[in-house]
C-alpha positions in Angstrom: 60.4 -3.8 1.1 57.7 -4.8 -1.6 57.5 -7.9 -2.0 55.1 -8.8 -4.6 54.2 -7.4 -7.9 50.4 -6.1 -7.7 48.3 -5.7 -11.3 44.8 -4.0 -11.5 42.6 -2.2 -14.2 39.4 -0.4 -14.7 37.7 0.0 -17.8 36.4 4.0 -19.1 33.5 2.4 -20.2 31.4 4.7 -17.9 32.1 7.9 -15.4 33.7 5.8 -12.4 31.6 5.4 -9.7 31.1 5.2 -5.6 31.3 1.1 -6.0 34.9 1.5 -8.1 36.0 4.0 -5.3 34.9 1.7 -2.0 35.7 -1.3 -3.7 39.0 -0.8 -5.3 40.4 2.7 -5.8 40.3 3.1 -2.3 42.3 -0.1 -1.4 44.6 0.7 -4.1 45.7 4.0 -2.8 46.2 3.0 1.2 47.2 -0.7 0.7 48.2 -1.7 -2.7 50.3 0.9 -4.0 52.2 0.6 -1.0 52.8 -3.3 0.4 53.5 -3.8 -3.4 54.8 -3.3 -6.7 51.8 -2.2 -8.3 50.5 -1.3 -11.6 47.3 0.2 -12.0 46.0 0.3 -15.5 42.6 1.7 -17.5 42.0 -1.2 -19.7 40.9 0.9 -22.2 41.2 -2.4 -25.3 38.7 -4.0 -23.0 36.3 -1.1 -23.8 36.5 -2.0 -27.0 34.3 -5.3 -26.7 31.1 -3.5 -27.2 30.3 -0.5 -29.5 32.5 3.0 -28.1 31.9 6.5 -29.5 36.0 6.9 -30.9 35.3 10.5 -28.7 33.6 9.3 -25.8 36.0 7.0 -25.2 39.3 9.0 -25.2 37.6 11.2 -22.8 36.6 9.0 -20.2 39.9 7.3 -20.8 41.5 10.4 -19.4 38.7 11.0 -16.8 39.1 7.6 -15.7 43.3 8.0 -15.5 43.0 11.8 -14.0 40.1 10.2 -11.0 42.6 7.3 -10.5 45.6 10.4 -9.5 42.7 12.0 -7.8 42.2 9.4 -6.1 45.7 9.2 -4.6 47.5 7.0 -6.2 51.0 8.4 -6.4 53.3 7.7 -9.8 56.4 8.3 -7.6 55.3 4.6 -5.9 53.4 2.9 -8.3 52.7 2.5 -11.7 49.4 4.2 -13.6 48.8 4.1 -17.2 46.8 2.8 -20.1 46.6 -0.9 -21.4 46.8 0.3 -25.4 50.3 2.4 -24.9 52.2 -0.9 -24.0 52.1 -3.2 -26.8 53.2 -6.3 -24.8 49.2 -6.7 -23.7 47.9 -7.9 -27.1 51.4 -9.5 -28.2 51.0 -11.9 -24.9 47.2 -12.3 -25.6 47.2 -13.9 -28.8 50.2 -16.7 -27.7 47.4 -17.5 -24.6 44.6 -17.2 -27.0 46.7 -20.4 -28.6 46.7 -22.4 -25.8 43.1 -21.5 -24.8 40.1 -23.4 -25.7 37.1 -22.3 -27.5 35.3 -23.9 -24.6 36.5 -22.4 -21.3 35.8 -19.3 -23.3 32.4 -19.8 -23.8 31.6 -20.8 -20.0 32.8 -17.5 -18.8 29.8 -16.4 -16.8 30.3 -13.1 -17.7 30.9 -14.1 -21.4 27.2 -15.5 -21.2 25.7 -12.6 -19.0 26.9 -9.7 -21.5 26.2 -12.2 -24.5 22.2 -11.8 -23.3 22.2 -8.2 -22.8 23.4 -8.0 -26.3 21.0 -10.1 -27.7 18.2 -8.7 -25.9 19.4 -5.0 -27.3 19.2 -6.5 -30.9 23.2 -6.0 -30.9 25.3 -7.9 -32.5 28.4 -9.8 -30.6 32.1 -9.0 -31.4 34.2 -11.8 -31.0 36.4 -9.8 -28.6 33.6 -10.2 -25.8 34.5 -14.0 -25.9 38.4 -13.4 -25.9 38.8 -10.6 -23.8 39.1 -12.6 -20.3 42.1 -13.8 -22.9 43.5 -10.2 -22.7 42.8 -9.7 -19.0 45.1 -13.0 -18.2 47.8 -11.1 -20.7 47.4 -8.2 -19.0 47.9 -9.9 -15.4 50.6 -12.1 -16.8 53.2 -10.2 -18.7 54.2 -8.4 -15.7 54.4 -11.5 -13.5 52.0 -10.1 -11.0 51.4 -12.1 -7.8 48.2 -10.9 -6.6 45.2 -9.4 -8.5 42.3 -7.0 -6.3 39.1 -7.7 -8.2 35.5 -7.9 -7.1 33.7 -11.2 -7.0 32.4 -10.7 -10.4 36.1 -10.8 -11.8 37.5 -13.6 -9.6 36.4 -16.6 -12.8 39.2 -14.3 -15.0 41.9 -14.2 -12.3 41.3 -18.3 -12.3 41.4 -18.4 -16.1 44.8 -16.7 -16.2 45.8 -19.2 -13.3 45.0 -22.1 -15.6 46.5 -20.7 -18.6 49.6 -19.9 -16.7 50.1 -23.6 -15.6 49.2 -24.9 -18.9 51.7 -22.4 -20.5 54.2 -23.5 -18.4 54.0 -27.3 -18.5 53.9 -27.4 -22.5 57.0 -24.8 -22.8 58.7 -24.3 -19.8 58.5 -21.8 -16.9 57.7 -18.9 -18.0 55.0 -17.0 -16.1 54.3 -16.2 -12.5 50.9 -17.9 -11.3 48.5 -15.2 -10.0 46.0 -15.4 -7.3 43.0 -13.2 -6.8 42.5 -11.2 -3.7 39.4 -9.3 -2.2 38.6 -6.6 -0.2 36.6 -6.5 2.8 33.3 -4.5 3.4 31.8 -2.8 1.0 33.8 -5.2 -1.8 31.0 -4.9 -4.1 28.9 -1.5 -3.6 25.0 -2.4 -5.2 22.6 -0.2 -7.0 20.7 1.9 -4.7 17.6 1.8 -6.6 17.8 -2.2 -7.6 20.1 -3.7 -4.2 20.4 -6.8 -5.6 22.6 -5.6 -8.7 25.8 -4.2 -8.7 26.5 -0.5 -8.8 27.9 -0.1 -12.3 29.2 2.4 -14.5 26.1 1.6 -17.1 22.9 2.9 -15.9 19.9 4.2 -18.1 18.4 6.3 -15.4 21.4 6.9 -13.1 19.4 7.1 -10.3 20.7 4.1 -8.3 24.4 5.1 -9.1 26.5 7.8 -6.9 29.1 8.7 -9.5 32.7 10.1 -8.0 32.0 13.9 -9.7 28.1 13.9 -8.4 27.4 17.1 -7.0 26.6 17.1 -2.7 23.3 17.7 -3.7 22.8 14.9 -6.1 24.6 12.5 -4.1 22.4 13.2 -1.2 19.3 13.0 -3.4 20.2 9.5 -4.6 21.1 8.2 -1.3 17.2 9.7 0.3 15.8 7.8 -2.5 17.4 4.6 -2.4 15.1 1.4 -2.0 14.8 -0.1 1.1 12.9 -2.9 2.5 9.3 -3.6 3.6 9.1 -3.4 7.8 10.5 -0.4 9.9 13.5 -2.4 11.8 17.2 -0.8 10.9 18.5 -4.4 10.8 21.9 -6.0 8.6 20.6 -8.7 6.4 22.4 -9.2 3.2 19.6 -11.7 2.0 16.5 -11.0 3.9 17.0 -7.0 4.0 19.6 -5.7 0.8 18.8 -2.1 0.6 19.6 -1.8 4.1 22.2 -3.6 4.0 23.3 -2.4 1.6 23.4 1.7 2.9 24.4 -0.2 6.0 28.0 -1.3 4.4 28.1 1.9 2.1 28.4 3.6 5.6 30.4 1.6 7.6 33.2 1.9 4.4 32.8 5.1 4.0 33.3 6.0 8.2 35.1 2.3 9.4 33.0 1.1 10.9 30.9 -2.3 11.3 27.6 -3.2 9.3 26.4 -5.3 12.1 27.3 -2.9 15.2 25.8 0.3 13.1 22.2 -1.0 12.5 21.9 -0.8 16.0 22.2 3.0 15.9 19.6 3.6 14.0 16.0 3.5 14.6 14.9 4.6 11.0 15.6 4.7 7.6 15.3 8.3 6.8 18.2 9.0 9.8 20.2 6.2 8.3 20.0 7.3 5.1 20.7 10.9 6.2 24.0 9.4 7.9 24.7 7.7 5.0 24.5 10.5 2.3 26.5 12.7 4.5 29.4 10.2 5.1 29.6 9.6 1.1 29.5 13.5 0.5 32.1 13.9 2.7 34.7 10.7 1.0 33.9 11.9 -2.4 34.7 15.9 -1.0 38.7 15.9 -1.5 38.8 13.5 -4.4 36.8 16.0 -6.0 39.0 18.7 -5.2 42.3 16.8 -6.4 40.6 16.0 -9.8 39.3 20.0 -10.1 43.4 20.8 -9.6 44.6 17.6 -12.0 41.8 19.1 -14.9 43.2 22.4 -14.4 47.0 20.3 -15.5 46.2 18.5 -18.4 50.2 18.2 -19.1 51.2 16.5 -15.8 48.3 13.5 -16.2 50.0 13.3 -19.6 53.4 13.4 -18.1 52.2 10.5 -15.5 50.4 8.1 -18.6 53.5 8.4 -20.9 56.3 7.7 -17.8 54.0 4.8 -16.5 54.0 3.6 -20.0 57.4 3.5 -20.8 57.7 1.7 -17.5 55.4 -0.8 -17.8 57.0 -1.6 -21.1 60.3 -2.3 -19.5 58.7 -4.2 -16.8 56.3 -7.1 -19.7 58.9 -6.8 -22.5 61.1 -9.4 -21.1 58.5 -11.7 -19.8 56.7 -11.7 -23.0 60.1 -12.1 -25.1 60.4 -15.1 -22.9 56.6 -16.2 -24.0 57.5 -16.2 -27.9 61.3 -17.8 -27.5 59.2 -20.4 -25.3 56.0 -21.0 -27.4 58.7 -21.4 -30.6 59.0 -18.0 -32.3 62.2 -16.8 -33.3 63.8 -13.7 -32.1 63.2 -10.9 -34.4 67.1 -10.7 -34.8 68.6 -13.7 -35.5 72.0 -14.6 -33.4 74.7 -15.1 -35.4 75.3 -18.8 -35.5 71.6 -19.1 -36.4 71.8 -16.5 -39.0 74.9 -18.4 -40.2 73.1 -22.1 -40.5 70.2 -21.1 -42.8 72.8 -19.3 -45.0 
């Protein structure tokens, strides 16, 4: 029996990549989707913080959905569709906007990280990059999910959307489920194979460092060759001291089960570590590869999936968030009768 309501999301900001597949498709599709009631969303408004092609961005909103499905999640026992098709996400997020500040906003560490990368480009900064953790606590909220997977780098939202939660509910009543945050194991937060002290993410100018779910064998296996190690010849699992190898060290122990610590002893060199490593990715990456070539081929059911996991998620927030306006003060958009009748 499921016995908690599970909420996760991935932006199409990017082709997804071998860091979204360890650390949370994966997870999603042998644990989430079935210990829980889970909704798995691409948080495609959230895209919308920086600059988008309007082209660009409908694709890889469908790549990202169709990779999800290839993935394995299963719309039969979970719930997979996109954030702008359910209305309830930005009718939620400007009541918590409301009883935000300005100035837990603006210490979002990830509010200030993006804010510098923008300024360094000469970009401007929209004011959605400072509300959208905002958004992301709607998008938890409105379906009263209990547990949120997210990377480390995420875990500051899930605590904003605690805090605005409480504070929701001590001003007007209880109304919203408090969320927690929860985190995979190994390989939680796949890094850069050319720069192992960053995170593997979807935006990279050369590409080099990132494995991307519909790389070819042979690219993936050129990446992994050329990934940066460390000075000295020991195989050895050092998160600080050693992060490149420790890094292919805890790509392959997610990718074949096993242990970081216990595999470095295998290994007396890079090159047959890396080797072991490229190889074990090629061969995760293999089927999910072949479910999205079938899922491309069947445009209408991905459509099929988006629109029924729509219309479900709808009925799932639409109650919570009618609660959130009848709470915060907002009248019902039909009036009973007896109130219709006094202001006659």
């Amino acid at each position: 029996m499921k016995m908690t309501r599970v909420f996760s999301g991935i932006q199409p900001t990017g082709h997804l990549t071998l860091g979204n597949y360890l650390g949370a498709l994966r997870r999603w599709v042998e644990t989430d989707q079935h210990q829980a009631d889970a909704l798995f969303c691409v948080v495609d408004l959230h895209a919308l913080t920086v600059d988008q092609d309007p082209a660009r961005l409908r694709r890889l909103s469908r790549q990202t959905a169709t990779l999800m499905l290839a993935a394995g999640l299963d719309p039969a026992v979970c719930t997979v569709f996109l954030q702008s098709h359910v209305d309830e996400h930005t009718r939620l997020s400007y009541l918590l906007e409301c009883v935000a500040s300005d100035g837990e906003m603006r210490r979002m560490i990830q509010y200030k990280e993006k804010v510098a990368r923008q300024q360094e480009r000469g970009a401007g900064v929209r004011l959605s990059l400072l509300t959208y953790p905002v958004l992301m606590a709607a998008d938890i909220l409105a379906y009263g999910a209990g547990e949120v997977p997210v990377g480390d780098d995420q875990v500051q939202h899930v605590e904003l959307a605690r805090d605005l939660a409480v504070r929701f509910n001590q001003r007007y009543g209880h109304t919203f489920v408090v969320p927690k945050a929860t985190r995979p194991g190994v390989a939680a937060r796949v890094m850069n194979l050319q720069n192992p002290t960053a995170k593997m993410g979807k935006s990279d100018d050369s590409g080099l460092g990132v494995v991307y779910l519909l790389d070819e064998p042979d690219d993936v296996r050129k990446k992994v060759m050329r990934a940066v190690t460390d000075s000295g010849r020991d195989v050895e699992y050092d998160r600080e001291g050693r992060p490149g190898v420790a890094n292919l060290l805890e790509i392959l122990a997610a990718c074949t089960g096993g242990n970081p610590e216990s595999l470095a002893g295998v290994y007396d060199s890079y090159g047959a570590l890396k080797k072991d490593t490229a190889d074990a990715v090629v061969e995760v990456l293999r089927p999910v590869q072949a479910r999205h070539r079938e899922l491309c081929a069947d445009p209408a059911f991905v459509e099929g999936v988006l629109r029924d996991g729509a219309e479900k998620a709808r009925a799932m927030a639409r109650p919570t968030v009618d609660a959130a306006y009848r709470a915060i003060g907002l009248l019902p958009p039909v009036f009973d009768s007896a109130l219709s009748a006094a202001h006659r």
